[in-house]
N, CA, C and O atoms as CSV, one atom per row, in Angstrom:
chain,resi,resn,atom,element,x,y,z
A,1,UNK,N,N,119.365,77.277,124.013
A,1,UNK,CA,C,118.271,76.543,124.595
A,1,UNK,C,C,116.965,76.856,123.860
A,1,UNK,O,O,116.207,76.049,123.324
A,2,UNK,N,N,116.858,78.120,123.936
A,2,UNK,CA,C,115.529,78.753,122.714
A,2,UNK,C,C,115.678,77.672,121.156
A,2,UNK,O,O,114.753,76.948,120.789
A,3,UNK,N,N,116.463,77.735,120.722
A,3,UNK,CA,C,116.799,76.846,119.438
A,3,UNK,C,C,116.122,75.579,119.703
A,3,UNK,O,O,115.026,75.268,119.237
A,4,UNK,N,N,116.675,75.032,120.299
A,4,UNK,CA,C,116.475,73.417,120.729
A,4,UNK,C,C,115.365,73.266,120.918
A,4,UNK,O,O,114.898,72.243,120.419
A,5,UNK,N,N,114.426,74.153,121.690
A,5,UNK,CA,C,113.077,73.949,122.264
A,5,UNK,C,C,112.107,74.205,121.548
A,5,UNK,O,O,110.955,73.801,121.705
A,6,UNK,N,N,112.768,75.312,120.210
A,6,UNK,CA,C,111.195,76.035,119.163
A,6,UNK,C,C,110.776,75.487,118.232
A,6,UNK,O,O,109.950,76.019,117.491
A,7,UNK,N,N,111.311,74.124,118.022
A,7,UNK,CA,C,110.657,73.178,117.366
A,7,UNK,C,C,108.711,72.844,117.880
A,7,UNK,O,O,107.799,73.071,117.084
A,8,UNK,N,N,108.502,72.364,119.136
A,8,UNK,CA,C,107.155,72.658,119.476
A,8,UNK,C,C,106.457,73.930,119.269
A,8,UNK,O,O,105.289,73.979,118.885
A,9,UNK,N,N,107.208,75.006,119.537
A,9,UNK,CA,C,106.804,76.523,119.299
A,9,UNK,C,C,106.342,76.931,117.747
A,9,UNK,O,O,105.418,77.637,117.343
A,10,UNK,N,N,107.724,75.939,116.825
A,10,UNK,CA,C,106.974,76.434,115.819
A,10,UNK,C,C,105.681,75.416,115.033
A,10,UNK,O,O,105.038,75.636,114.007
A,11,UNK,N,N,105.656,74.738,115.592
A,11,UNK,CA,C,104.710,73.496,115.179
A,11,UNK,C,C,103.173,73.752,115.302
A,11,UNK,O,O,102.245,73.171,114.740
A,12,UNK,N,N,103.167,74.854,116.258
A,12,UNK,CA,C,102.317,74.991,116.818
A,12,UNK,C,C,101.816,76.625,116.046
A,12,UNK,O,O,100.862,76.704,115.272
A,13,UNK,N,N,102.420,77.461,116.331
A,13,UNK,CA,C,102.595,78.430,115.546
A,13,UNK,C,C,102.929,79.230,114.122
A,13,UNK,O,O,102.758,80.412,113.823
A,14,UNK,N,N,103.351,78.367,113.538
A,14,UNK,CA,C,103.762,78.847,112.477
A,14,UNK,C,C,102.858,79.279,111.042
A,14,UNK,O,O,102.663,80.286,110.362
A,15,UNK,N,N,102.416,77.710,111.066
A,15,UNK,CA,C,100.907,77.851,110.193
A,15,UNK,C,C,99.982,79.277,110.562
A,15,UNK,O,O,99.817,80.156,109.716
A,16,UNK,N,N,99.403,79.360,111.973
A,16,UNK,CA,C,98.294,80.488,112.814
A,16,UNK,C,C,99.287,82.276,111.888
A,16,UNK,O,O,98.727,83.170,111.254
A,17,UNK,N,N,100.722,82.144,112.199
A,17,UNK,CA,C,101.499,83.375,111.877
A,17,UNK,C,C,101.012,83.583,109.936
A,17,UNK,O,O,100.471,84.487,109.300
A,18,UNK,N,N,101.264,82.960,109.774
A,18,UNK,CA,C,101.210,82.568,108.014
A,18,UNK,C,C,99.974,83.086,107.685
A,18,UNK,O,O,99.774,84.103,107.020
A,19,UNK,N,N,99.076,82.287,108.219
A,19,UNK,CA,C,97.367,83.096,107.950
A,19,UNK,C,C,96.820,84.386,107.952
A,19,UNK,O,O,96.186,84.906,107.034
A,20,UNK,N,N,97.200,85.033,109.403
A,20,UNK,CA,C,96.554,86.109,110.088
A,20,UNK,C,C,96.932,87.017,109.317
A,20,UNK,O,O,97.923,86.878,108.600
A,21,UNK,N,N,96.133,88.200,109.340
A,21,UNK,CA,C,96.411,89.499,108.565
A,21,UNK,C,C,96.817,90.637,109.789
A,21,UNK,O,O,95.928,91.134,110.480
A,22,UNK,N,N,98.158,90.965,109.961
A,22,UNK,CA,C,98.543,91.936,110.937
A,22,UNK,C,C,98.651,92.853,109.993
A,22,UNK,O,O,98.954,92.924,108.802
A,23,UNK,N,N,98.037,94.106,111.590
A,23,UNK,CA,C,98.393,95.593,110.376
A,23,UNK,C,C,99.412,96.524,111.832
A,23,UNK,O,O,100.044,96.116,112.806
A,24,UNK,N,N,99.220,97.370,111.483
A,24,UNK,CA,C,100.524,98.182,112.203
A,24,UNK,C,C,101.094,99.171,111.311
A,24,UNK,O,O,100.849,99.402,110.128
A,25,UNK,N,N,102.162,99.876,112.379
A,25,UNK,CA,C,102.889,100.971,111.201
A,25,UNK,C,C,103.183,99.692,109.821
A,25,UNK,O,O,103.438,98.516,110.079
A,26,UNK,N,N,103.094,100.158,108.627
A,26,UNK,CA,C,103.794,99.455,107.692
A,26,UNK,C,C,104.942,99.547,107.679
A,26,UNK,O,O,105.587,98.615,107.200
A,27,UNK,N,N,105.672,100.798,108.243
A,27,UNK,CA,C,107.405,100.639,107.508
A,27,UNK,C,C,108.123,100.124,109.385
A,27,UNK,O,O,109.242,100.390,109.824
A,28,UNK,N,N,107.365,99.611,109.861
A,28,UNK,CA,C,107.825,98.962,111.186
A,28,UNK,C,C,108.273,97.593,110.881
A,28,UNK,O,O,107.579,96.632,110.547
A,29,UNK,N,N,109.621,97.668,111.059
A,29,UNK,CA,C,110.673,96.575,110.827
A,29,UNK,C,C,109.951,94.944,111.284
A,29,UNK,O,O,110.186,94.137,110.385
A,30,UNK,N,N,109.152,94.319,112.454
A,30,UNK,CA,C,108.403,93.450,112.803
A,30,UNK,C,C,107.160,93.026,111.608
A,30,UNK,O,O,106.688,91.947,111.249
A,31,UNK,N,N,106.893,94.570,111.183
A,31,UNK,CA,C,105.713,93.974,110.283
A,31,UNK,C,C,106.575,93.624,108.989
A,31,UNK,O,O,106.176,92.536,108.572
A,32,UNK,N,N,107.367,94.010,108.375
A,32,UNK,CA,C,108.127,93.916,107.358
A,32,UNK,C,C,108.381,92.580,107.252
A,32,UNK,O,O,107.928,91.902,106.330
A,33,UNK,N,N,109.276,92.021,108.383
A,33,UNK,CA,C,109.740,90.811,108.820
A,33,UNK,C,C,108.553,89.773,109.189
A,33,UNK,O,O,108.839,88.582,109.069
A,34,UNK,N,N,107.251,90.104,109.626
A,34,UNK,CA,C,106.037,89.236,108.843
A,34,UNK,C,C,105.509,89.139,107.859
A,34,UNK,O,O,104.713,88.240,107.587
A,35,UNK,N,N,105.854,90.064,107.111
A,35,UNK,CA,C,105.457,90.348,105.883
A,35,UNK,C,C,106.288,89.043,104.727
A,35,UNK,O,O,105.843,88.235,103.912
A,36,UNK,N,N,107.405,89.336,105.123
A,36,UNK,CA,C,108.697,88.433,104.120
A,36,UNK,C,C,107.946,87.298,104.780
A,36,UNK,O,O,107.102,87.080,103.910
A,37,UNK,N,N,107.607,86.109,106.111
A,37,UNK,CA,C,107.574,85.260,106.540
A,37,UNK,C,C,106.483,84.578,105.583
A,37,UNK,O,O,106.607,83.501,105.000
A,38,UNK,N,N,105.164,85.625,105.547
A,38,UNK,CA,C,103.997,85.181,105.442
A,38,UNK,C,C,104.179,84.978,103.357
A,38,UNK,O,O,103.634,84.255,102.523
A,39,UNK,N,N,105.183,86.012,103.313
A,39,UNK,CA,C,104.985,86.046,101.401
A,39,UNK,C,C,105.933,84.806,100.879
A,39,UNK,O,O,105.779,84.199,99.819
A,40,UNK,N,N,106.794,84.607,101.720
A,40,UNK,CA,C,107.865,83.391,101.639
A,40,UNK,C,C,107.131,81.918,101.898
A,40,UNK,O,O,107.704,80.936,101.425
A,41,UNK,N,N,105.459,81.655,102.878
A,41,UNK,CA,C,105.009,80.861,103.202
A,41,UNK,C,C,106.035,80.445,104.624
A,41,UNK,O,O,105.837,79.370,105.191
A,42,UNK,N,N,106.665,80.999,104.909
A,42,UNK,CA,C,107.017,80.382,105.946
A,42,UNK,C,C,108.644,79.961,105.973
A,42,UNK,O,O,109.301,79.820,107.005
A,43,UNK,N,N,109.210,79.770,104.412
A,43,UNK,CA,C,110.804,79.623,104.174
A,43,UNK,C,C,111.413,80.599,104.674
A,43,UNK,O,O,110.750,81.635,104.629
A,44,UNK,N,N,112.655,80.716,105.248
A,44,UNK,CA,C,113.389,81.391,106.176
A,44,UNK,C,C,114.820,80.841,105.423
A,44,UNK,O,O,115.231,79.694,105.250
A,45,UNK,N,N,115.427,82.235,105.034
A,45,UNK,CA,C,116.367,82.241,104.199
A,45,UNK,C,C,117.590,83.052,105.108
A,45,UNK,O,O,117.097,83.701,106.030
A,46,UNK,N,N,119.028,83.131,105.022
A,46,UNK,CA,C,119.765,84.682,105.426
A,46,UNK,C,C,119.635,85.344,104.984
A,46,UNK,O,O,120.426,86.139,105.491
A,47,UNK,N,N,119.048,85.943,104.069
A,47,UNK,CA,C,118.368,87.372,103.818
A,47,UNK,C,C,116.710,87.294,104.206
A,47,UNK,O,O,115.785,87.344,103.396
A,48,UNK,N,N,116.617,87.167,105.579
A,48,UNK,CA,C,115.188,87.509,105.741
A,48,UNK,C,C,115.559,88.601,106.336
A,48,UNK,O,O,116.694,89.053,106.485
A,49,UNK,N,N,114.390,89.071,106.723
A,49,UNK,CA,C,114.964,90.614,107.155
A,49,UNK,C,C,115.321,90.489,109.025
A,49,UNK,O,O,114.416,90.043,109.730
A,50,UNK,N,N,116.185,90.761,109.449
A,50,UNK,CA,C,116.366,91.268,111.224
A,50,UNK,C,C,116.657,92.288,111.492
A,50,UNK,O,O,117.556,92.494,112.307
A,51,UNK,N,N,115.847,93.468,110.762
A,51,UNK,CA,C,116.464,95.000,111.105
A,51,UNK,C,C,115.391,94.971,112.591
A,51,UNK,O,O,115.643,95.900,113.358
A,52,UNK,N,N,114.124,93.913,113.108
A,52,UNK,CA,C,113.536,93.868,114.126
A,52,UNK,C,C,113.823,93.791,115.544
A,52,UNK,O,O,113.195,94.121,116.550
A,53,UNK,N,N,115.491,93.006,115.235
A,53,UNK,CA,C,116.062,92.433,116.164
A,53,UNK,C,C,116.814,93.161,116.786
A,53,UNK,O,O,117.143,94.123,116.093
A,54,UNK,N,N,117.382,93.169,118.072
A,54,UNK,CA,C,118.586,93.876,118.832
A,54,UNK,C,C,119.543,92.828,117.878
A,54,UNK,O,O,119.399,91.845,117.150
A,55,UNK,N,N,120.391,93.535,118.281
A,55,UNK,CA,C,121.995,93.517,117.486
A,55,UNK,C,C,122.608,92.357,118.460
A,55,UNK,O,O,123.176,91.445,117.858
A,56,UNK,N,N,122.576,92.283,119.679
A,56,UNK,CA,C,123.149,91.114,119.952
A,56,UNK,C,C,122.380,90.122,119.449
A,56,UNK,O,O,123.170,89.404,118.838
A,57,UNK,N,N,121.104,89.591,119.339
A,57,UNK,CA,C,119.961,88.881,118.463
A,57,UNK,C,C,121.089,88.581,117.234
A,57,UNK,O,O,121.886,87.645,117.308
A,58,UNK,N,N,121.031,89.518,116.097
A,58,UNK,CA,C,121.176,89.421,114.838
A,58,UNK,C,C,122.465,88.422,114.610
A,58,UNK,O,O,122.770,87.644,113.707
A,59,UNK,N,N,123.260,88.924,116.222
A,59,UNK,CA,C,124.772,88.106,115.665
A,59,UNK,C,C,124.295,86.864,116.044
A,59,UNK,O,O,124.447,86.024,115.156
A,60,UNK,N,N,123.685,86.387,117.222
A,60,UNK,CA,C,123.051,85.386,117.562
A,60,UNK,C,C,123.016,84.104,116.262
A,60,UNK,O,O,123.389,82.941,116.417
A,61,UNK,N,N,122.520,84.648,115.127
A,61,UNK,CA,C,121.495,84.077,114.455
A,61,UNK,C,C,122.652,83.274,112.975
A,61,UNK,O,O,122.426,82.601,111.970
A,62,UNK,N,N,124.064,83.947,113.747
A,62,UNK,CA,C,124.746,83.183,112.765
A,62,UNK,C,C,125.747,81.988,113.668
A,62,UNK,O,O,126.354,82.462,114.628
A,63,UNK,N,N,125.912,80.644,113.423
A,63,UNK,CA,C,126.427,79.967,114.253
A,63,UNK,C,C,128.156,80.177,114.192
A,63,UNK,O,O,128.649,81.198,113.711
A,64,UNK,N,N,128.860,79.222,114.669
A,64,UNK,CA,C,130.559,79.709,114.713
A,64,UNK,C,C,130.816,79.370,113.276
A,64,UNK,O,O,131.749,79.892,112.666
A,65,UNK,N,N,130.053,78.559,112.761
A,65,UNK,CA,C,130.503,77.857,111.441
A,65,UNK,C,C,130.050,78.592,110.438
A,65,UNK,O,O,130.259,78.331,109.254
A,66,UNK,N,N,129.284,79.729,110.937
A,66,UNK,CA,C,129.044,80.900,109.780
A,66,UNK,C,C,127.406,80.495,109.076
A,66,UNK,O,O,127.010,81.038,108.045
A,67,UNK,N,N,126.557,79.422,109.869
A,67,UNK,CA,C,125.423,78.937,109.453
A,67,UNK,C,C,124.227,79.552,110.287
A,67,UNK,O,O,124.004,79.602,111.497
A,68,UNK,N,N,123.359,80.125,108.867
A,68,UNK,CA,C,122.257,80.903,109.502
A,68,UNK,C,C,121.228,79.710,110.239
A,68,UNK,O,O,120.757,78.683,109.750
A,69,UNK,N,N,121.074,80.370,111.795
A,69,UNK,CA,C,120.443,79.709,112.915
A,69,UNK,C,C,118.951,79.674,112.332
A,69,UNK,O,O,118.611,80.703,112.916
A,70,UNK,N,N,117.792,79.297,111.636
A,70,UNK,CA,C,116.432,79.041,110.799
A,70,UNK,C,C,115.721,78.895,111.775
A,70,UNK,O,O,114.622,79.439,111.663
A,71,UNK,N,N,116.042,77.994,113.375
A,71,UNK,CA,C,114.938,77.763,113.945
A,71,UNK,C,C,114.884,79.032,115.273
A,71,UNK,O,O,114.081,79.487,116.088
A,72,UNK,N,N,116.375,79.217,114.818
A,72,UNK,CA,C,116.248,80.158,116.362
A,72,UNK,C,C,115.888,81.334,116.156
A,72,UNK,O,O,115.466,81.993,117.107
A,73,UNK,N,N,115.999,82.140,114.286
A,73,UNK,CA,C,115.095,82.821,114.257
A,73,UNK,C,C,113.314,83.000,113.672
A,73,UNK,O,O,112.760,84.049,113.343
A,74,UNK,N,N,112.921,82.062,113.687
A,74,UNK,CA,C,111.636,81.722,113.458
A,74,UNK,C,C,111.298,81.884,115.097
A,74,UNK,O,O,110.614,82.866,115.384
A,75,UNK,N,N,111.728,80.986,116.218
A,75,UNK,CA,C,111.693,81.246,117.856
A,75,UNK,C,C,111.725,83.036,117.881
A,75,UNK,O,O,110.979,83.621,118.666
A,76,UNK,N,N,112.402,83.608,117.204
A,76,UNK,CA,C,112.578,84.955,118.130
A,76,UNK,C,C,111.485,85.479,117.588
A,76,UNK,O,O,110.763,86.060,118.399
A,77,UNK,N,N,111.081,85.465,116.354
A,77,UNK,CA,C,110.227,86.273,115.612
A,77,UNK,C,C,108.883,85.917,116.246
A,77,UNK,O,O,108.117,86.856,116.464
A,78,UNK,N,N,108.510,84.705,116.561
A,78,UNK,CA,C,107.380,84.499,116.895
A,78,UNK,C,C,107.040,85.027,118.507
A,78,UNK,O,O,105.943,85.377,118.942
A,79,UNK,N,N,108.794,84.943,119.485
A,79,UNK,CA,C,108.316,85.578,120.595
A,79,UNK,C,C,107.599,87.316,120.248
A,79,UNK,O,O,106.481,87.586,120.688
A,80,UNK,N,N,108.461,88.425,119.379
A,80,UNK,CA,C,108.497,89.275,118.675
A,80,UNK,C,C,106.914,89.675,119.074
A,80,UNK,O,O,106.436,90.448,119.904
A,81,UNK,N,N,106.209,88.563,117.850
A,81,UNK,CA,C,105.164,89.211,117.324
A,81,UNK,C,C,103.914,89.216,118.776
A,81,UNK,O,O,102.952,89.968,118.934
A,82,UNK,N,N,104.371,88.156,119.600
A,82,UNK,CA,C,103.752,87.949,120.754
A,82,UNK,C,C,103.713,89.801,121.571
A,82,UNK,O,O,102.892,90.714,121.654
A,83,UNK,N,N,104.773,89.606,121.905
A,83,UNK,CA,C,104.874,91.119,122.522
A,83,UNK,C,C,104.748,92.297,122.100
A,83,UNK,O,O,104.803,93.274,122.847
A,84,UNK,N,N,104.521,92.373,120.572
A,84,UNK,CA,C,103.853,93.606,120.035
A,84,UNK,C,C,102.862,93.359,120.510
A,84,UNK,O,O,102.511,93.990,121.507
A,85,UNK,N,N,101.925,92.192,119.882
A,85,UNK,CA,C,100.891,92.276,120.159
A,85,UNK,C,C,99.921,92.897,121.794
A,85,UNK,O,O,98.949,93.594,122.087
A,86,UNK,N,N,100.775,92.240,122.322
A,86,UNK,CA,C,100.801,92.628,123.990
A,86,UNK,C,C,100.769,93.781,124.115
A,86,UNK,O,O,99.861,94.401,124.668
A,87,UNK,N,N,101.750,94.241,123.623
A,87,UNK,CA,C,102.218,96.158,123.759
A,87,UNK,C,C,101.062,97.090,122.552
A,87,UNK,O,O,101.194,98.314,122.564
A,88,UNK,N,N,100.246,96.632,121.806
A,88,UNK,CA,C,99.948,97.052,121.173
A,88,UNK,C,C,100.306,97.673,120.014
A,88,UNK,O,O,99.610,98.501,119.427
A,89,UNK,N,N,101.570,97.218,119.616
A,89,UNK,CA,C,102.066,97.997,118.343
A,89,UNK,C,C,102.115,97.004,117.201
A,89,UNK,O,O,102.999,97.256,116.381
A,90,UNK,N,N,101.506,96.126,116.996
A,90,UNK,CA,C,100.931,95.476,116.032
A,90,UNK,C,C,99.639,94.652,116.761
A,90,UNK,O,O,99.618,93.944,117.768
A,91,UNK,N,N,98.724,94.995,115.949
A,91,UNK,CA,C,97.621,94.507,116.000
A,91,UNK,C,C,96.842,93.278,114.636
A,91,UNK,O,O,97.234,93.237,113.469
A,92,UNK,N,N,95.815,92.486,115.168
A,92,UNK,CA,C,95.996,91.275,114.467
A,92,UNK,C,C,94.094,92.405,113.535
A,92,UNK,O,O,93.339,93.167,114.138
A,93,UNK,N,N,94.033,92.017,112.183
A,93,UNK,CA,C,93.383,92.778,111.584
A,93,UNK,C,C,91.842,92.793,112.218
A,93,UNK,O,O,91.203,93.837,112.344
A,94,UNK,N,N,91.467,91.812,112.501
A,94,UNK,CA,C,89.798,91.779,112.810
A,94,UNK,C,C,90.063,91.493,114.512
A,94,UNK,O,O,89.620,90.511,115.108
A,95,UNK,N,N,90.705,92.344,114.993
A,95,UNK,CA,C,90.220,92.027,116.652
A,95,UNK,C,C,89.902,93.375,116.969
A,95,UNK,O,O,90.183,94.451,116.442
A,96,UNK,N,N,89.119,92.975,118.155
A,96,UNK,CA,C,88.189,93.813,118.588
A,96,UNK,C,C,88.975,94.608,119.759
A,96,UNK,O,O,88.977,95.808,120.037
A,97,UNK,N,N,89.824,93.209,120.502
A,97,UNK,CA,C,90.397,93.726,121.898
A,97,UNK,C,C,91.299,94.693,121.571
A,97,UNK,O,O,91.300,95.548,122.457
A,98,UNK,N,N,92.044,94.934,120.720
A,98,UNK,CA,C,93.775,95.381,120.319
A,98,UNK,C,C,93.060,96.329,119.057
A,98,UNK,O,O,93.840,96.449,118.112
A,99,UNK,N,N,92.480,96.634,118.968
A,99,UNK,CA,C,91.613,97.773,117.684
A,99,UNK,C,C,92.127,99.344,118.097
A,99,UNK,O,O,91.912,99.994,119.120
A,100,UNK,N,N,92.810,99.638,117.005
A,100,UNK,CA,C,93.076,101.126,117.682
A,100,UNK,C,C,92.102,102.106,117.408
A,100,UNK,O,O,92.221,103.241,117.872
């Protein structure tokens, strides 16, 4: 259902992810995995990185036919970066609120 629906999600988001300068631990698997998003422009390959993901996630992301799922993980990553942000373990570079 996430798949089907993150078409608006990423329409909306994807470009804003691409721009922003997040900082955070550097060797933190989320920033890594924005890192590839933002240096890729946004192409989403099976070797992007999901060491971010829970393990049921990762299998998720391959379909029965053995085809890497592109929108459903662009959907997870972007929920991802939402809830660091929330939690504070990635922060977006020039904010004031989330400034450690």
């Amino acid at each position: 259902m996430l798949e089907s629906k993150s078409l608006k999600l990423q329409n909306r988001v994807a470009d804003i992810v691409k721009e922003l300068a997040f900082q955070g631990d550097d060797n933190a698997p989320l920033l890594t995995a924005i890192q590839s998003y933002q240096h890729k422009n946004g192409a989403i390959t099976p070797a992007a990185p999901v060491e971010f993901l829970e393990p049921y996630e990762q299998r998720l992301l391959v379909d029965a036919a053995g085809k890497f799922r592109v929108s459903l993980y662009k959907a997870i990553l972007f929920i991802k970066i939402a809830e660091a942000i929330k939690a504070g373990t990635v922060n977006l570079k020039h904010s004031y609120k989330y400034a450690r």
